[in-house]
Structures are given as structure tokens and as C-alpha cells.
N, C-alpha and C positions, 0 to 999 in steps of 0.2 A: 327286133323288139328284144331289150334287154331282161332277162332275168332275175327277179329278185329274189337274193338267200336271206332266211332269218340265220344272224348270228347268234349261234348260243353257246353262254356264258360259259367260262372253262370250267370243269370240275375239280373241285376242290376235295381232295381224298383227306380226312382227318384218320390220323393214325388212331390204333384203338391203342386205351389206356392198360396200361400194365396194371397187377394185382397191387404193386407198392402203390403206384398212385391214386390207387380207389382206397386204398387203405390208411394212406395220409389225407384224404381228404375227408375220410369218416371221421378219424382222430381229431380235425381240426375243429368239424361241426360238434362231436364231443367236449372240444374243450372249451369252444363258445358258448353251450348248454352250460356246462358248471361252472364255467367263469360267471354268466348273467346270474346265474340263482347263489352263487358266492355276494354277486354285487347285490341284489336284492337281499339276501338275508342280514347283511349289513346296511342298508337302509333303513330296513323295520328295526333293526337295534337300535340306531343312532336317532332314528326317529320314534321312536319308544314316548318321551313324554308326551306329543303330539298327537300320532296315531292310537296309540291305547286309548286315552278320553274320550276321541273321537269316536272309535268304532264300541266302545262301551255303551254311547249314545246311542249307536243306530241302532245298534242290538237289541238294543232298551226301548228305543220307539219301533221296531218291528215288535216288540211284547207290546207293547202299550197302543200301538194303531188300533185296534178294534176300540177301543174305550174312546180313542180319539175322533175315529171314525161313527162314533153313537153321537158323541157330544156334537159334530159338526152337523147333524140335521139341524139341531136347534139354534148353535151361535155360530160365528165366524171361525173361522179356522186358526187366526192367532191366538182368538180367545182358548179356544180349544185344547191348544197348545199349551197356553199357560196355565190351564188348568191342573192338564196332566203333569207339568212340573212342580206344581205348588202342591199336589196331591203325593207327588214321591217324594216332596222336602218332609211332608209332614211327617209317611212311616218311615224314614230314615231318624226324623228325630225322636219322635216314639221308641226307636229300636235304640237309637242312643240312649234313648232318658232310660228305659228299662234297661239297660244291660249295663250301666255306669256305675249304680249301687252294690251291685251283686258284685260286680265284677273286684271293684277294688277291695272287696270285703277277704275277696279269693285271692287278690294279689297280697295282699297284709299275711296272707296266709301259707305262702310259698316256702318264707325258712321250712316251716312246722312240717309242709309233706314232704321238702326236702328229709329233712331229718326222720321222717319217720319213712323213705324209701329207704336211707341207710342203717335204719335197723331194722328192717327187714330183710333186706341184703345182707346182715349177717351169718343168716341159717345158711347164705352159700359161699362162707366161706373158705370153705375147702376148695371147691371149686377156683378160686377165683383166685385163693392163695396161689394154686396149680399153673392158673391162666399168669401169673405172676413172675411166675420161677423163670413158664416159659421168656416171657418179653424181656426177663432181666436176661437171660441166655441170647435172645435176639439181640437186643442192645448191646451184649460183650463182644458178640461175633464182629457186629457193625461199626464196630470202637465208641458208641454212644455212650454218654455217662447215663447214670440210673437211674439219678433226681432230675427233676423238670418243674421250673419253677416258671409262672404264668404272672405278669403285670399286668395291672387292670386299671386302668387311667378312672377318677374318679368321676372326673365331670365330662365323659367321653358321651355318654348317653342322650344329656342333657344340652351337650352341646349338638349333636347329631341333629335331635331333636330340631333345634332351633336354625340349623340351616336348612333341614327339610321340610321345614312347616312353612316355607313364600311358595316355593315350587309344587308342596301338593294343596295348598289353596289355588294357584294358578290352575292346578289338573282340574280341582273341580269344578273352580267357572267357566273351564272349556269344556267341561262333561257338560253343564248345566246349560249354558248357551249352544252347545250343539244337538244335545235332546228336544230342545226348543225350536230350531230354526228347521230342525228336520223332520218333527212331526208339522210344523208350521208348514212347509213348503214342500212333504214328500210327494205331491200329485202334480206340481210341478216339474219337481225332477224326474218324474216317470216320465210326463209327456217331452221333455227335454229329449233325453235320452231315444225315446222313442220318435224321434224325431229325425235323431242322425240315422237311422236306419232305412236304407233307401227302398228296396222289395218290401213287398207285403208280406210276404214268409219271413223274414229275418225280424220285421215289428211284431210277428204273433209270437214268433220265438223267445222273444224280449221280452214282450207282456206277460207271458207266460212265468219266465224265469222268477220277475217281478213278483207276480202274483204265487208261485212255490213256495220261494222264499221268505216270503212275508206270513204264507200259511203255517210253512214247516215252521221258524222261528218261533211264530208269537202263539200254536199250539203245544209247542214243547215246552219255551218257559211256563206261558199258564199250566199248562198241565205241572208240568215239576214242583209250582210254587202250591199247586193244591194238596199235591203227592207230601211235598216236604210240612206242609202243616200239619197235614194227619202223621206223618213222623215226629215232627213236635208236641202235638198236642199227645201223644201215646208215650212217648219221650218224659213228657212233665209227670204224666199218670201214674207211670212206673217208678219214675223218682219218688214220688210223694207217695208210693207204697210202700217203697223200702226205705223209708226214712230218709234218704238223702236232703240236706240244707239245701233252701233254692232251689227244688224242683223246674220252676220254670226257670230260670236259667241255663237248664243244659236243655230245656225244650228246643229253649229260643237259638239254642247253639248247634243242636242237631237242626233245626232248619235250614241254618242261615250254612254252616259249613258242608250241607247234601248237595247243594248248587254245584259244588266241584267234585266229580264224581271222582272215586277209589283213594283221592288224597282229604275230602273233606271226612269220609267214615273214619280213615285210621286216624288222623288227627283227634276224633270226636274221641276214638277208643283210648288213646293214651292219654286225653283230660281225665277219662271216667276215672281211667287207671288210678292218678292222682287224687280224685276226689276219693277213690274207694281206700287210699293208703293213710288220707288225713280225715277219717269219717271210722272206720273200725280197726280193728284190732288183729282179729284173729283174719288167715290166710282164705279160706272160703269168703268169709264175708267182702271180704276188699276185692273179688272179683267179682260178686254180683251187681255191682253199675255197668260195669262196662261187655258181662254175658248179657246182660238184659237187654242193653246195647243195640249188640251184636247181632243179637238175634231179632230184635225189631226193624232195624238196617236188612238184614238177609230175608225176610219176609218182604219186606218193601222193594227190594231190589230184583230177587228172582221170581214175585209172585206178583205183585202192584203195579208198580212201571211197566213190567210188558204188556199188560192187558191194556195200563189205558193209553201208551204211547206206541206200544209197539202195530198196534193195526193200522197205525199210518203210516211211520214212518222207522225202519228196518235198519238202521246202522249194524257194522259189522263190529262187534267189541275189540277188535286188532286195531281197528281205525281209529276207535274213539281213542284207546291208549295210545298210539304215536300221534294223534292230535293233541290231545292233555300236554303230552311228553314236551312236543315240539314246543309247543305255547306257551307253557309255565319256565322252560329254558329262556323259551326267548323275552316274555314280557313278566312274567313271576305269575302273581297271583291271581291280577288280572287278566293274562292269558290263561289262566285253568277257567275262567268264569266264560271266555270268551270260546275256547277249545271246542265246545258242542254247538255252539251256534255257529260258527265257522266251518265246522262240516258240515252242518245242514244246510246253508247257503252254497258250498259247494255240490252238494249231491242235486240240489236243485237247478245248477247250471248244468253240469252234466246231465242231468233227466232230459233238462229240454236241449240239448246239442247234439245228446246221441240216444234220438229216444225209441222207445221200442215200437216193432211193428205191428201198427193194431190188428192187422191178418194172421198175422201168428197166435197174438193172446188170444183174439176173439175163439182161434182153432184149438189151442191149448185147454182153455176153460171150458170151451164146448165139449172136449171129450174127457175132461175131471170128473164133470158133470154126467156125461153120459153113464160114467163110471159106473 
């Protein structure tokens, strides 16, 4: 009777890898990290017309869902939709018609502060004569000549103008048609989305995100847009106590430029500036626009905003700043508007990806409490 052997398989000894070659293989995955976000940050540039309108929409219809979501018990949901856009054509053009008259009354008005910066600027002459000596010395050293003379193309403005006015009417009908189609159809694309998700864990995850994001957004702008009114309406008050022309003008300006936080304050400070240099005379007077300003902005900043946004939602003010930073590099203006809703949409994906464990908090708060 024969015997049968199992054969088994030869063993196969993989030599272990040397420190160079774990150490080129780190490097490689390193360089494929910054290669990919090299080629993404170059996408979002190149696709800049496109993507900006776009995510300005959704941003706008996560503000605007709840209102969306009121009107949809009673009509259909595309009605509902075009409500809410014929409702923002309107205070956009309200904001236009009001801030049109004022505005060029101030533009016609730009020699005058120029001129009267530069006589004001006299009292530092010394100074500046100083600052002068120095750059003339700079410029000897550097072999640069002294004088600098600047050309200014006449119809350069005009014509700018006119080739960038097809392009941002094109933005805005794809802001307007994407605001639209996305309050129209964003219960769709939840259930879409939530669709591809194959476990039951991974859909609660999702819904979840869904539902953060849609909180965090559309409670931060409302809240901000309520915040920034009572900064406007306090804005107009203060103007029209200290005589400043067009009080509600810098209202409407302090509102509209709070939206981008740390760059719309200073910008607002150095209008004031100018309204205070074509409005009085003496040096005290021409800086109470923009202390009064200042210090309405710093009340509302360190004392107003936290109370009614910060008990939800907790940004770290480092973040907000390299968000701002990144955004307005990469898309200008409309990334500083987009800057804080994009973190918040962020911190809402990481909430629910890596979220905390309710045994802990539940034991945490139990003994704050116990305290």
C-alpha cells in the first residue's frame, strides 16, 4: 500500500529591505502627495470661472434651505426654488439701487480727498523728506535713476471693462441657474449620493455630514447676516451723529463688507479714513469715522459673534485665517466670502469621519458636573 506525501510549496525567503529603500519609498509617496495637491491647486485656478459661481450657489442655497424648506410644505419645490431666487434678484437690486446714488456722488468726489490726503501729509514732511534721502541713497547704490515716470493708457479702464463684462454676466447666470437647480433638486441629490453608500453605517455617516453641513452653513450666514445688520444699522446711527454725508451708506457698507472677515473691517477703516479727510479739517475730527468704526467692529467681533455663533460652532481663529488667506489667493474675493463656509463644511466632514466617543464625553461632562 503506497504512501501519500503532501507536497509543500518551496519557501520563498524575501530578503528584508534596507533603511534606503524604506526611505525612497517614503519620499516617493511624498512626492505623489504634493504632486496630486500641486495638480489640484491648479485645477481650482484654471477652473476659477466655473467652480466659483458654482459653489457661491450652494453656499447660498445651504443659507437659503430653511426658507426653501418652509415654502416647500405649501408649493412644489421648483416653485419654491424660484421663489428664493427672484427673492435675492430683488435685495440685490434694492442693494444696487441704494448704494448707486451715494456711491458715485463719492466717486465724483475722489480728486477732493485725494487732495486733501496730500495736505495733510504735509505736517510729515520731514519725515518723509527723511524716508526720501533714504530711497534716493537706495536707488544710487542700485545704479537706479531718481525720477520714475508711470504711463497710464487712457481708455485702458474702459476698455477692461468691456471685455469683462460677457464673462461676468456669463458667472452670473451660472450663479443664478445653479442656485436654482440646487435648491430645486438638493433632496435628490442627498438621496443620490446616499445611495452609493453600501453599509448602513457609512449612509448614517453621510446623512449625518449632509445634515452638519447644511446646519453649520445656513446657521452661520443667517446668524452673520443678522449680526452684520445690527452693525449696519449702529454704523448708520453713528454716522448721522457725527454728521458724516450719507450716513446710511457706510451702514450699507459696513454690512455688506463684515461678510469677509479681517479684510472687509480694514477695508471699511480706510473708506472711513477718507470720508473723515474729505468731511473735516482739523486732525482729531478726521479720525472719529473710522475710531467710531473701529470700535463698533471690536464690540461686535469680541463680544456679539461669540455669544450667538460661537455655542455651536467653535473655529479656531488660525484656521479661519489660512482659510481666508488660501481663498482670496486662489479665487479673489469670492473666495474670502466662500473662506468660512468652506471650513465649516469641512469641520462637518471630519465631525462625522472621526467622531468622538460618546463614553468619553458622556464621562467627561459627568464629572464637570459632579464638579
Amino acid at each position: 500500500m503506497k504512501r501519500l506525501y503532501r507536497m509543500e510549496p518551496p519557501v520563498v525567503r524575501i530578503a528584508a529591505k534596507s533603511g534606503m529603500d524604506a526611505g525612497l519609498q517614503s519620499l516617493a509617496r511624498i512626492a505623489i502627495i504634493v504632486t496630486g495637491l500641486l495638480a489640484t491647486l491648479a485645477a481650482l485656478d484654471q477652473a476659477q470661472p466655473f467652480l466659483a459661481p458654482v459653489s457661491l450657489a450652494v453656499i447660498t442655497g445651504l443659507m437659503a434651505s430653511p426658507v426653501s424648506s418652509a415654502l416647500e410644505r405649501v408649493v412644489p419645490a421648483s416653485l419654491a426654488a424660484a421663489t428664493v431666487v427672484i427673492l435675492f434678484l430683488a435685495l440685490i437690486g434694492s442693494a444696487v439701487a441704494l448704494f448707486s446714488m451715494p456711491l458715485s456722488i463719492w466717486t465724483d468726489r475722489l480728486p477732493e480727498i485725494w487732495h486733501e490726503m496730500q495736505r495733510h501729509l504735509i505736517n510729515w514732511r520731514t519725515v518723509f523728506d527723511t524716508l526720501g534721502g533714504v530711497q534716493e541713497q537706495i536707488r544710487t547704490i542700485a545704479g537706479g535713476k531718481a525720477e520714475m515716470t508711470v504711463d497710464i493708457a487712457e481708455n485702458s479702464a474702459v476698455e477692461e471693462i468691456a471685455t469683462l463684462a460677457p464673462a461676468l454676466m456669463a458667472q452670473i447666470v451660472l450663479f443664478l441657474a445653479s442656485l436654482y437647480f440646487f435648491l430645486a433638486t438638493r433632496h435628490s441629490i442627498r438621496t443620490s449620493v446616499l445611495s452609493l453608500c453600501f453599509t448602513r453605517h457609512a449612509r448614517l455617516r453621510t446623512a449625518r455630514v449632509f445634515r452638519d453641513a447644511e446646519w453649520f452653513v445656513s446657521r452661520y450666514l443667517l446668524s452673520i447676516t443678522v449680526i452684520n445688520a445690527g452693525l449696519g444699522l449702529a454704523t448708520t446711527t453713528v454716522m448721522w451723529l457725527l454728521g458724516v454725508p450719507q450716513p446710511y451708506l457706510w451702514g450699507m457698507l459696513a454690512f455688506c463688507l463684515n461678510y469677509i472677515v479681517y479684510i472687509g473691517p480694514a477695508v471699511m477703516a480706510v473708506i472711513l479714513l477718507g470720508v473723515g479727510l474729505a468731511t473735516w479739517d482739523s486732525p482729531p475730527a478726521i479720525f472719529l469715522p473710522v475710531g467710531a468704526y473701529l470700535t463698533l467692529n471690536m464690540i461686535e467681533a469680541q463680544f456679539i459673534t461669540p455669544q450667538v455663533i460661537g455655542r455651536s460652532v467653535t473655529l479656531n481663529p488660525f484656521f479661519v485665517f489660512l482659510s481666508l488667506a488660501f481663498w482670496i489667493w486662489l479665487w479673489g474675493p469670492v473666495g474670502g466670502l466662500l473662506a468660512v463656509p468652506f471650513l465649516l463644511v469641512g469641520y462637518a466632514v471630519i465631525r462625522n469621519a472621526f467622531p468622538v466617543q460618546t463614553g468619553a464625553t458622556h464621562t467627561a461632562s459627568h464629572s464637570i458636573k459632579k464638579k
